[in-house]
C-alpha beads as a LAMMPS data file, in Angstrom:
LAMMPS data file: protein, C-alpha beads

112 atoms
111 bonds

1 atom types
1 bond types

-500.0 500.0 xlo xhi
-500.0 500.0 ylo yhi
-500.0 500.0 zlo zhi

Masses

1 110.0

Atoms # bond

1 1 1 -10.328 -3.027 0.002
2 1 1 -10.632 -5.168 3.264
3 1 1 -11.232 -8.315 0.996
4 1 1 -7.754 -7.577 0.151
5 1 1 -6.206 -6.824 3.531
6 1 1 -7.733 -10.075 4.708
7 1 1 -6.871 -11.914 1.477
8 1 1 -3.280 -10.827 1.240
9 1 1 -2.884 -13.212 4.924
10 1 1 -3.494 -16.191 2.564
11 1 1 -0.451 -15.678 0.405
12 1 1 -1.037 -15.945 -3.167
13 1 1 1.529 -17.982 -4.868
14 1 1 3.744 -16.462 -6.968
15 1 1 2.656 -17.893 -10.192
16 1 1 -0.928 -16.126 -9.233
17 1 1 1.027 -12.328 -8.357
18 1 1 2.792 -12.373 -11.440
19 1 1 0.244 -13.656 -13.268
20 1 1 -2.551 -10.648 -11.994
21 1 1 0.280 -8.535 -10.652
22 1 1 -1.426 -5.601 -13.160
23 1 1 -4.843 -5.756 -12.096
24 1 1 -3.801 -5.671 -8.838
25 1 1 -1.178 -2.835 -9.219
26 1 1 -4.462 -0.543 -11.175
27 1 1 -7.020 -1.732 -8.305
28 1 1 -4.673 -0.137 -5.587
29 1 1 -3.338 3.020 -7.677
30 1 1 -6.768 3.722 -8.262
31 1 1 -8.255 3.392 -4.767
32 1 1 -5.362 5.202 -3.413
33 1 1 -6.258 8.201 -5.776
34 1 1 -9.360 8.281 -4.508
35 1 1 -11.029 11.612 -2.874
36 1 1 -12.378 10.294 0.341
37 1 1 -9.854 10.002 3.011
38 1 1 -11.432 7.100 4.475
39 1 1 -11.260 4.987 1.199
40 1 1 -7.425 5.966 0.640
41 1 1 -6.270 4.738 4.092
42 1 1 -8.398 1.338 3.823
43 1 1 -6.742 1.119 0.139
44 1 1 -3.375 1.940 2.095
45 1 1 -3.999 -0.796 4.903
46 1 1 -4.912 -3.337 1.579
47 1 1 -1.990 -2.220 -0.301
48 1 1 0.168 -2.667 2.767
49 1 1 -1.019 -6.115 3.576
50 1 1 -0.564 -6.924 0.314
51 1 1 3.025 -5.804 -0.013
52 1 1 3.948 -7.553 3.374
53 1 1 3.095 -10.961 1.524
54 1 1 4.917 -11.046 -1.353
55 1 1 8.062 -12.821 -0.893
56 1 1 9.841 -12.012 -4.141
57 1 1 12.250 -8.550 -4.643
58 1 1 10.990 -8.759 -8.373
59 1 1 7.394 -9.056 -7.451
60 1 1 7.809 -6.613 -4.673
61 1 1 9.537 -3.628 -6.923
62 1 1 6.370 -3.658 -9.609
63 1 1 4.646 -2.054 -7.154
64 1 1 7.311 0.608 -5.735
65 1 1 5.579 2.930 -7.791
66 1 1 2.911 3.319 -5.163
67 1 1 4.843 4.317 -2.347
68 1 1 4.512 7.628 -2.825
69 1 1 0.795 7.190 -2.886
70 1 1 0.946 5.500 -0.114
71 1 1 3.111 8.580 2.100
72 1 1 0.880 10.944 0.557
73 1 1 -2.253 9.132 2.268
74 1 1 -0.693 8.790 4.959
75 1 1 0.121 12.260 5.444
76 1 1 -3.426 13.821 4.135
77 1 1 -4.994 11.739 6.787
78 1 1 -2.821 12.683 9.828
79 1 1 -3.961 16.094 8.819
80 1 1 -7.857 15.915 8.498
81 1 1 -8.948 12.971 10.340
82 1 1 -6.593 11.835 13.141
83 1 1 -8.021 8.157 13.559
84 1 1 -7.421 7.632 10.297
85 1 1 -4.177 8.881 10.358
86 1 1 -2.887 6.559 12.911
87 1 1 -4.384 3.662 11.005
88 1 1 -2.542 4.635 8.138
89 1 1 0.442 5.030 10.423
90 1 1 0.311 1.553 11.945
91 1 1 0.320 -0.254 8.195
92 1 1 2.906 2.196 6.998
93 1 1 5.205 0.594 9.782
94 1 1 3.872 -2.903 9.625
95 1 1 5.224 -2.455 6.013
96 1 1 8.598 -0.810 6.847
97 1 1 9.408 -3.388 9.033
98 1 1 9.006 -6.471 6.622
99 1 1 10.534 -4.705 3.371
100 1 1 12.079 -1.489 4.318
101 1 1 13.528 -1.442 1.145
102 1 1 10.393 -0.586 -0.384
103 1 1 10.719 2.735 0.550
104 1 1 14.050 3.440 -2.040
105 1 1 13.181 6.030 -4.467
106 1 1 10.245 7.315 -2.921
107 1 1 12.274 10.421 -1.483
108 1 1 10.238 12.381 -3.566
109 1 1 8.485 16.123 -2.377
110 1 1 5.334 14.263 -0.815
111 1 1 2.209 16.096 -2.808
112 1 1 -0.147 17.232 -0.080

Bonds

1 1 1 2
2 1 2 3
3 1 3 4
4 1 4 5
5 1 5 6
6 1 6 7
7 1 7 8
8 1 8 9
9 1 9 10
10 1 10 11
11 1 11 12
12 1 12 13
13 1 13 14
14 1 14 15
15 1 15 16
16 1 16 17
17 1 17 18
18 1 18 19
19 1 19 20
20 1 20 21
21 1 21 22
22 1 22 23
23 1 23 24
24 1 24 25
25 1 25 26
26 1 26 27
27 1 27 28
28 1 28 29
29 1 29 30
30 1 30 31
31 1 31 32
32 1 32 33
33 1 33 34
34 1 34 35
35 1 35 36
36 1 36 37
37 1 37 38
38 1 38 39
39 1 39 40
40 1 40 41
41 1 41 42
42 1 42 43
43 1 43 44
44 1 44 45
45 1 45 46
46 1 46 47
47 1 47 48
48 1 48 49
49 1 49 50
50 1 50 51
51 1 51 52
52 1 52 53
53 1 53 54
54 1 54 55
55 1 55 56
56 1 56 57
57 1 57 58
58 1 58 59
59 1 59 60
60 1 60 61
61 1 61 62
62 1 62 63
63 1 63 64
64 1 64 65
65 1 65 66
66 1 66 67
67 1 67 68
68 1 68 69
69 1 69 70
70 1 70 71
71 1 71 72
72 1 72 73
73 1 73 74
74 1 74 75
75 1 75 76
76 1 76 77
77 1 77 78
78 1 78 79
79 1 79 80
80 1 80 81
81 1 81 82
82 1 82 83
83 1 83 84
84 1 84 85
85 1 85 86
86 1 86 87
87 1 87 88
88 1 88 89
89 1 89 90
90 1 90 91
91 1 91 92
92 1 92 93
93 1 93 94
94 1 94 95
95 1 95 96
96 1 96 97
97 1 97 98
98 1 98 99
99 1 99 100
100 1 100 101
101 1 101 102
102 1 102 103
103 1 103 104
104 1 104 105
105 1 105 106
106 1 106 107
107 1 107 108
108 1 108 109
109 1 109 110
110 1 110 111
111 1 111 112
């Protein structure tokens, strides 16, 4: 997961997103499903970073699915490990702020 946090700062094109935009979509839902709280919330900080680069609406809504992953990490670890919580925290809002409309239709009960 932190080959993708760090990878995502190199901006893939947008040929190369839509082109792997699947593989990439499974690597993240699965790592976000994971049981270990400290593998979700680096999956959440790689998912994030990932998010924050892509430029395109279109791109950027294939993966709006995950969101509520994403809140539900983020709230199961603010409640058993607090460090990771504010980790988890800090990418939700580094997210927010570059596509806050990312977060449309993921007013869903979070299931924690």
């Amino acid at each position: 997961m932190y080959v993708f946090e760090i990878l995502s700062e190199c901006h893939l094109t947008l040929e190369q997103l839509n082109a792997d935009k699947g593989n990439f979509y499974s690597i993240f839902e699965k790592a976000l499903s994971d049981t270990d709280t400290k593998v979700n919330v680096a999956a959440l900080k790689a998912t994030s970073s990932f998010l924050t680069s892509i430029e395109d609406e279109a791109t950027l809504q294939v993966f709006q699915p995950l969101m509520q992953l994403i809140l539900n990490t983020m709230v199961e670890a603010l409640k058993t490990e607090e460090e990771q919580g504010k980790l988890a925290l800090e990418s939700i809002v580094e997210l927010t702020k570059i596509h806050p409309q990312c977060w449309k239709g993921a007013d869903g009960a979070l299931t924690t």
